[in-house]
N, C-alpha and C positions, 0 to 999 in steps of 0.2 A: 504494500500500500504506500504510497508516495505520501509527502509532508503535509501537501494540502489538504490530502482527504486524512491521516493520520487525525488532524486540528481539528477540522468538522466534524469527530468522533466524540468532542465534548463537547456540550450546548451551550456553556457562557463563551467557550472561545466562537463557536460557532457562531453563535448573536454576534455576538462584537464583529467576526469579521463581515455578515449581512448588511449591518449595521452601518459599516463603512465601504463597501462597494456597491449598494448601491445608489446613494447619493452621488457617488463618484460618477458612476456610467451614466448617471440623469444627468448631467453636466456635461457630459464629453459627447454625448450624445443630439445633445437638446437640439441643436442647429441641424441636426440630418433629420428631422422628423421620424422617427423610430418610435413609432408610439407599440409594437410587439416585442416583448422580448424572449416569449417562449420560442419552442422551436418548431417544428413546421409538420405538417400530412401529404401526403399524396397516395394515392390507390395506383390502381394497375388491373384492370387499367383508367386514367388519370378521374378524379371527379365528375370535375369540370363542372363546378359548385359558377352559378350566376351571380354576379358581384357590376357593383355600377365598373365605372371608368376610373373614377381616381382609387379604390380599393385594389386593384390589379398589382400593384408593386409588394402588397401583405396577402398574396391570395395566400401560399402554401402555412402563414400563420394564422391566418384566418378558416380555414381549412381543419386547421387541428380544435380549433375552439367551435366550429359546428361541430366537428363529430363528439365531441364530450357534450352540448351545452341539447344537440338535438335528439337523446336518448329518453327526453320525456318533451310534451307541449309545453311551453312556459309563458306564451300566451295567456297576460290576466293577471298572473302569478306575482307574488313580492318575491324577491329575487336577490340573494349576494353572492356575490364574489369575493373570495379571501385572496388576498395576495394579486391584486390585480397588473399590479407592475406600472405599465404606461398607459395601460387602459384603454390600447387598442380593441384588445376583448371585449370589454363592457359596452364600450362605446356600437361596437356592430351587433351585437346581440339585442339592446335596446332598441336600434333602429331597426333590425332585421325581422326579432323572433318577438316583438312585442308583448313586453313583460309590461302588468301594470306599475313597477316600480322594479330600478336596479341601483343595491346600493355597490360601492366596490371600495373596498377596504384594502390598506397595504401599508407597513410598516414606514417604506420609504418617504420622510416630508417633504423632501423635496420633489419622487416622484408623485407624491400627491398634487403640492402647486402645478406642476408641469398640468398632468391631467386636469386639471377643471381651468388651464387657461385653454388646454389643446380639445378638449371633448365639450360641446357645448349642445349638448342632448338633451329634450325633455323627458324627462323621468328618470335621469340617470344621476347619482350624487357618489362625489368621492369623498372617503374621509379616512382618515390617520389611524388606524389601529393593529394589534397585535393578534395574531392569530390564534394564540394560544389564550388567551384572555379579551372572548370578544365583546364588544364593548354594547350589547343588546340584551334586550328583557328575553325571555322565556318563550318560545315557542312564535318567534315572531316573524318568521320566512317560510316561502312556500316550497324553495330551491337555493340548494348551494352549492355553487362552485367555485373550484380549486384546480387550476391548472400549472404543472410542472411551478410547485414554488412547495410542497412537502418536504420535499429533500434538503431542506434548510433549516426545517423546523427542530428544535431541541428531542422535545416530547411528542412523537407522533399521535401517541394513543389519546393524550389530552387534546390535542387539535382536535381527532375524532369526538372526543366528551363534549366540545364546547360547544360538535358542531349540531350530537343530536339535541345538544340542549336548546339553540337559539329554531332550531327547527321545529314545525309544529307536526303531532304524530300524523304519519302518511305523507308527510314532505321527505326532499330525496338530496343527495347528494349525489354531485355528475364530478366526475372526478377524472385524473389522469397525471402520472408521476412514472419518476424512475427509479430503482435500484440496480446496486450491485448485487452478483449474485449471494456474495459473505452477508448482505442484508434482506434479503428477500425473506427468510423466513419470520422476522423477526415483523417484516412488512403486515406480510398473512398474516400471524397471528394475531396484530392489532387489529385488522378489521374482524376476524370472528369473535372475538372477545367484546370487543362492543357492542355495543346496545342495537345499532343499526341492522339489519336486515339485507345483504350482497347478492342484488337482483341479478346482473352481470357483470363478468370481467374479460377483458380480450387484450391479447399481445398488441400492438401494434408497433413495433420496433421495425418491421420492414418499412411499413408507410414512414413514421417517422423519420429515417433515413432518404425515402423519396423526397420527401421536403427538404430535406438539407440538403441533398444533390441541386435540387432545384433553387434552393435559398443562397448556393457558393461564393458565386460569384458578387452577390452583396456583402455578404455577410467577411469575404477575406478584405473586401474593399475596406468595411468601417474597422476591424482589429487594426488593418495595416495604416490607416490613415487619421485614428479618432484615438489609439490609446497611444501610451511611450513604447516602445522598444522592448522594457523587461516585465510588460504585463501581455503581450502577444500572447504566449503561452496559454496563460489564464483566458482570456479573451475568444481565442480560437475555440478550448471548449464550451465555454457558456455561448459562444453564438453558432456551435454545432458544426464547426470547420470540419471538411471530409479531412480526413487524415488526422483530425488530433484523438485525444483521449478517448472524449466520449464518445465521438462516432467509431474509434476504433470495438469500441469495449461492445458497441450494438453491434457492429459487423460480426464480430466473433462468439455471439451471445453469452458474455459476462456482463451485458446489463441489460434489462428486462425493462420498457417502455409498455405501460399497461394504462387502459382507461378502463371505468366503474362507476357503477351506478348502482346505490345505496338507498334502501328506504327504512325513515325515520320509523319506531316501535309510537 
C-alpha cells in the first residue's frame, strides 16, 4: 500500500487531508468551469443519454450521475445529495429529473460559494455540511444520494446511520463508490449490518473506465496545466488518468467501482 493511501487508513488524518485538497482544486480549478469532479460512465454499447448543447463537454460525468440518480422516479420527491463537490450533479438532476426540492451538501466552503454563484437552479440549495453529522431533522428526505465521495469518509457505517436517519421509512439511497479489494469486505459488511434494506448492487468498473477513456484527453489537459509539477501524481488519479493508479487498479480488478440502491426500514 503506498503512503497516501497508508494516511487515508486513519480518519483524522484523512479529514484533514479532504479538508485541504479540496478547497485547493476549487481554486485551481474555478477559471476552467469544472463544475464535475466524479469520474465518468459509458456503456457499450455507448448511451447516448440526450443532453442540450452546452452539457456535451460533462456528458460521460453526467452519464454516471443518471445511472445512480435514475434507479428510482425522483420526480416530486425532496431530494439530497451528500458530498456534492461542484455540483454539477445537482445542478442537472434538478433541471433534468424534477425533484420537488434538491438540497446538496458538501464539506468543501469554498466549493460551496463556487456552487451557488455557478448553479442558479430553482429548487436546488447548496449548503456546508458534514456527512457524517448531517445537519437535518429526522426523516426529512425522500432520496439520497452519494456519488464517489465515501471513500473519504472516516466512519462508513455512520455515514450509512445518518443517512437512514435523515430518510423517511421507504425512502432510498442511490449510491455508487469504490474500493480496494483489502477493503471491500469490510465495505459489504457495513451495508448489511444497517438498518437499510440492498434492493441492488452492480459492478460497473468497465463503464467507468469507458468514461475515463473518453474523459482523457481533458482530464491530462487540466493535471498538466491547472496543478504544480509534484501534485501530477495525485491529480492524474483523482481525475481518472488512463494509466495512473486508479484506472490501473480497475483495469486489473483490484478495485471494484459499484452503484446501489438502498431502501430506508
Amino acid at each position: 500500500m503506498a503512503l497516501f493511501d497508508s494516511l487515508f487508513a486513519f480518519g483524522p488524518v484523512r479529514t484533514a487531508i479532504w479538508r485541504l485538497w479540496y478547497p485547493y482544486l476549487t481554486r485551481r480549478l474555478r477559471s476552467e468551469e469544472v463544475v464535475f469532479l466524479n469520474y465518468a460512465f459509458e456503456t457499450d454499447p455507448p448511451l447516448a443519454l440526450a443532453l442540450e448543447t452546452g452539457e456535451e463537454p460533462n456528458r460521460f460525468s453526467i452519464q454516471l450521475y443518471h445511472h445512480v440518480a435514475s434507479q428510482i422516479k425522483l420526480r416530486g420527491l425532496k431530494v439530497l445529495e451528500v458530498s456534492c463537490g461542484h455540483g454539477g450533479g445537482a445542478a442537472w438532476i434538478t433541471r433534468h429529473m424534477q425533484p420537488d426540492h434538491y438540497t446538496a451538501l458538501d464539506l468543501n466552503p469554498v466549493g460551496i460559494r463556487f456552487c451557488r454563484e455557478r448553479h442558479q437552479v430553482a429548487g436546488l440549495k447548496f449548503i456546508e455540511g458534514n456527512a457524517q453529522a448531517l445537519p437535518f431533522a429526522d426523516a426529512e428526505f425522500d432520496a439520497v444520494i452519494n456519488v464517489e465521495a465515501s471513500h473519504c469518509y472516516p466512519d462508513f457505517p455512520l455515514f450509512l446511520s445518518e443517512v437512514s436517519r435523515v430518510l423517511r421509512p421507504g425512502g432510498h439511497l442511490l449510491y455508487a463508490d469504490f474500493r480496494y479489494c483489502d477493503t471491500i469486505e469490510a465495505w459489504e459488511k457495513a451495508f448489511v449490518d444497517c438498518t437499510m434494506e440492498l434492493l441492488a448492487t452492480r459492478d460497473i468498473s468497465r463503464e467507468v473506465l469507458r468514461g475515463m477513456d473518453r474523459n482523457a484527453k481533458r482530464s491530462e489537459a487540466l493535471v498538466r496545466e491547472r496543478l504544480p509539477g509534484f501534485l501530477h501524481k495525485l491529480g492524474a488519479d483523482f481525475a481518472g488518468v488512463p494509466g495512473a493508479r486508479v484506472y490501473a487498479a480497475l483495469q486489473s480488478g483490484d478495485l471494484s467501482y459499484r452503484s446501489s440502491c438502498m431502501k430506508n426500514a
